[in-house]
C-alpha positions in Angstrom: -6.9 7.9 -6.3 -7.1 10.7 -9.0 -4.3 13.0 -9.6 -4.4 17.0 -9.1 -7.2 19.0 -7.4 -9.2 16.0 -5.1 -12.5 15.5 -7.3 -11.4 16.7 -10.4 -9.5 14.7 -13.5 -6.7 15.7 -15.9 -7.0 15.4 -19.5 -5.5 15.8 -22.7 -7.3 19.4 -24.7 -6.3 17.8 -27.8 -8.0 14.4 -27.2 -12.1 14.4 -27.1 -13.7 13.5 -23.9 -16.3 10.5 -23.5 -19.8 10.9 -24.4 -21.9 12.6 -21.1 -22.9 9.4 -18.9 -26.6 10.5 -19.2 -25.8 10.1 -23.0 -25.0 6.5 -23.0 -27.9 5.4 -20.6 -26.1 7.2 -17.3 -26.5 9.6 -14.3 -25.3 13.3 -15.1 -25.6 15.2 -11.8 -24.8 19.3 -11.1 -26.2 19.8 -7.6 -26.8 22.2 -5.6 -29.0 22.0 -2.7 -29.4 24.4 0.3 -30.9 23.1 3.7 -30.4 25.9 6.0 -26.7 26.5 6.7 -26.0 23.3 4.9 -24.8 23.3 1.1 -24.6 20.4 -1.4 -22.8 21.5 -3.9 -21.3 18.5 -6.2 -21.2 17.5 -9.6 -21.9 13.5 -10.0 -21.4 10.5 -13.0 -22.5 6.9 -13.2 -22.0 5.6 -16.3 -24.5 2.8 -17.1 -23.1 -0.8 -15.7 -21.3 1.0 -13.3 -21.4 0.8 -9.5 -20.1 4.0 -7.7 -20.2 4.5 -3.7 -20.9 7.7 -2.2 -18.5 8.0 1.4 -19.0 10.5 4.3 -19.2 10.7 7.7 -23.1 11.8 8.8 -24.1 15.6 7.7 -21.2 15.3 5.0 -24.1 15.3 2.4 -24.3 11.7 1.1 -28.4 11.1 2.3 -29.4 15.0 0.5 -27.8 14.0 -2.7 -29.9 10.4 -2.3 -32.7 12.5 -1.8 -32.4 14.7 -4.1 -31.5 12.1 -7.1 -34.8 10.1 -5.8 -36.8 13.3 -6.3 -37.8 14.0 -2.7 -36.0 17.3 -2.5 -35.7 20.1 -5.2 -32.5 21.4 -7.2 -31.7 25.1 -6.0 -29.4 25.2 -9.0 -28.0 22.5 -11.3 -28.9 19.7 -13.7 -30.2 16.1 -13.3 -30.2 14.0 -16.6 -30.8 10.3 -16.4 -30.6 8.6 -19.6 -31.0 11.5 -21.7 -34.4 12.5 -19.8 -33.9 15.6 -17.7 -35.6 15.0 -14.3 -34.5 18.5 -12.4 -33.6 21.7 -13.8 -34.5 25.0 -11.9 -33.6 26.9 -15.0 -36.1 25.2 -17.4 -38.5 24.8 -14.5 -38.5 20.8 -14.8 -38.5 18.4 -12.1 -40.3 15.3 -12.5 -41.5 13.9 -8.6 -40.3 10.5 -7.3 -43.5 8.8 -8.5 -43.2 9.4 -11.7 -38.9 8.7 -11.9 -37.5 5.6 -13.2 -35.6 5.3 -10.7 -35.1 2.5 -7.8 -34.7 2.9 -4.2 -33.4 0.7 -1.3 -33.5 2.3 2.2 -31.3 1.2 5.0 -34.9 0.4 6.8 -36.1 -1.0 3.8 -39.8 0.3 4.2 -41.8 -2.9 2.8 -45.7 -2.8 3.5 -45.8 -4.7 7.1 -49.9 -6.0 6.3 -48.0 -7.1 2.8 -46.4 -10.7 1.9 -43.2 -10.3 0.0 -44.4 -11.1 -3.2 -47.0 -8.2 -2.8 -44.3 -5.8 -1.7 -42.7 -6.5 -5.2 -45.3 -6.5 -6.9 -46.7 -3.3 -5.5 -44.0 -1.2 -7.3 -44.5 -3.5 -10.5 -48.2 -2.2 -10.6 -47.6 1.5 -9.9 -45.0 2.0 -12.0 -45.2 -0.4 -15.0 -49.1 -0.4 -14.8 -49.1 -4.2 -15.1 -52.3 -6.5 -13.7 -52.1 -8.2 -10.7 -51.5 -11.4 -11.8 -48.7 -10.5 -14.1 -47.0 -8.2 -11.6 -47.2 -11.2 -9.2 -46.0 -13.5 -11.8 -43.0 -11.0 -12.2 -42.8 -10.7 -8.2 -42.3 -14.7 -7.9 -39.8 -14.7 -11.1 -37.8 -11.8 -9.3 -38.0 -13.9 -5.6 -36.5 -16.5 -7.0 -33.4 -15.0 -8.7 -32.3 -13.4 -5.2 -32.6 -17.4 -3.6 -36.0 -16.3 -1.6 -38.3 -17.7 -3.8 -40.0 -20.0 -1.3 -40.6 -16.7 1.1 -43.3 -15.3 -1.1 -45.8 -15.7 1.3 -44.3 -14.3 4.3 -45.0 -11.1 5.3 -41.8 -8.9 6.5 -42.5 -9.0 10.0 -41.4 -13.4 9.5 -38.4 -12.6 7.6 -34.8 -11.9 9.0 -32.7 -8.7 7.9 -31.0 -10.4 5.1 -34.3 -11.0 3.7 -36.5 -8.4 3.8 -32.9 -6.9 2.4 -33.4 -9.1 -1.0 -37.1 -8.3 -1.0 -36.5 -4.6 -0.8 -34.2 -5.5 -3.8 -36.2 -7.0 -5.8 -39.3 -4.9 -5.3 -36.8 -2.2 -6.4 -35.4 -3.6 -9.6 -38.4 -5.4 -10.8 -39.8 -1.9 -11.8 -37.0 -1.8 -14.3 -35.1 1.2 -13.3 -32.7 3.5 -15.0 -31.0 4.2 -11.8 -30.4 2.2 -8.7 -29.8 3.9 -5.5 -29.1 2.1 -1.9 -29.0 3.8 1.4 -26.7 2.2 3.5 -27.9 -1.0 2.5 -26.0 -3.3 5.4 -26.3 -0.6 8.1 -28.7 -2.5 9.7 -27.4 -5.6 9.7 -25.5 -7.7 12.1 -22.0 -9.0 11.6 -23.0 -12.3 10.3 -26.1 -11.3 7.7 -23.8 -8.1 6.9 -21.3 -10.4 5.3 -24.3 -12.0 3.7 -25.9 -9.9 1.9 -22.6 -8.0 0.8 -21.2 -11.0 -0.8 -24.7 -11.0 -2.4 -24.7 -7.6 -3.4 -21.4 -8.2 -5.0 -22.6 -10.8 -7.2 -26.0 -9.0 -8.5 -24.6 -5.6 -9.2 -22.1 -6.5 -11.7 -25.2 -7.8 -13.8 -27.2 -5.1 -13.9 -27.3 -2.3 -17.0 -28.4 0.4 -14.8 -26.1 2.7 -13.2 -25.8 2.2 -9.1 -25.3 4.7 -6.5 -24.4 3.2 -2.8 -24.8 5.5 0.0 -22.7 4.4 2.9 -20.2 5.1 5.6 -18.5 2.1 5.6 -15.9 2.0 3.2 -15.4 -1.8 3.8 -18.7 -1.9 1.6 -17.5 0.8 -1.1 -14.2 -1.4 -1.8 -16.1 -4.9 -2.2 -19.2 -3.4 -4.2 -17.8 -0.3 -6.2 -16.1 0.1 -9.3 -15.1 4.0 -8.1 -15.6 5.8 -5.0 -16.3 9.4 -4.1 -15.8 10.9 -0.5 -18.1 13.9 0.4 -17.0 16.3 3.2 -18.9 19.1 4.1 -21.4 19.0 1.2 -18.5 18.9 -1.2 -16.6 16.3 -3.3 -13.0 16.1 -1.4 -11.5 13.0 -2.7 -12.2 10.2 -6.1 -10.8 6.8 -6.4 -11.0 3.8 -8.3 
């Protein structure tokens, strides 16, 4: 854990710091958000390559800072640069909407299209985002299936697959749209014992390989040891504790 005030570092004056994550193809985030008598107020880096978990018991703030990094909810004050590109300022009256954010999203339910087979799912998010045709973003679906081991479930639709599954096919729909940033809501909440173990052993081989910075949303801190390289524990809207 980090010496001094909890969520803050030490360093030399003298020395220069590193480059600003969302310099080097990172997440630079000053939040603020206000819902009612709740305040998120924290300042958050992911450095590109990197895999950092987000900890907190419910209403500590973890799900609003998913939300708000995802572009569902507005800055009330505070920065969002991913990659250089600013996606939410207040003060320079910028905020670029979900749709439109290269960003990637896994939530704990998953949300796949139910009338969809798995390869449409994926490529569903290949063709709104990227723009490709249907056969090439089908083509990229299948190539995508197979690196997560579920190639031969393409034509399933999510109501035939099991939680570890649809978990991989949520995946994949999610990084085949190339994304700067990955972010995953609880990802094994939903899972049973068995298939938990699963798809966290899983997880812990594919994240290591990806360039984009990751952001794992989770109460579990069983899952922030195996698939982090730092965590940070929110209490009460606010950053209380870092560790490595």
């Amino acid at each position: 854990m980090s010496a001094g005030t909890p969520g803050s570092t030490q360093s030399d004056p003298s020395k220069p710091g590193p480059e600003p994550a969302s310099e080097t193809g990172g997440l630079d985030a000053r939040v603020t958000v206000r819902r009612g008598q709740f305040v998120l107020a924290v300042d958050v880096q992911v450095a590109r390559g990197e895999t950092v978990a987000v900890l907190g018991r419910s209403g500590a703030g973890k799900s609003t800072l998913l939300r708000t990094l995802a572009g569902l909810l507005p800055l009330d004050e505070g920065r969002i640069t991913l990659a250089g590109q600013v996606l939410d300022d207040p003060t320079q009256h910028r905020f670029v909407p979900s749709e439109r954010r290269p960003v990637g999203v896994v939530f704990q339910d998953y949300l796949l299209f139910p009338h969809l087979r798995a390869r449409d799912n994926v490529a569903f998010g290949v063709r709104a985002r990227l723009g490709q045709g249907r056969r090439h973003a089908r083509e990229r679906a299948d190539s995508w299936l197979e690196r997560f081991g579920i190639g031969e479930l393409g034509d399933r639709r999510p109501g035939a697959l099991s939680g570890g599954q649809s978990q991989r096919v949520a995946l994949a729909r999610a990084l085949a749209t190339e994304p700067r940033l990955l972010l995953l809501d609880e990802p094994l909440a939903a899972l049973d014992t068995t298939t938990r173990g699963e798809v966290r052993a899983f997880l812990r081989t594919v994240l290591p390989t990806l360039s984009a910075p990751v952001l794992i949303v989770t109460h579990d801190p069983t899952d922030a040891e195996v698939l982090a390289d730092r965590t940070i524990a929110f209490e009460g809207g606010h950053v209380v504790d870092i560790a490595a």
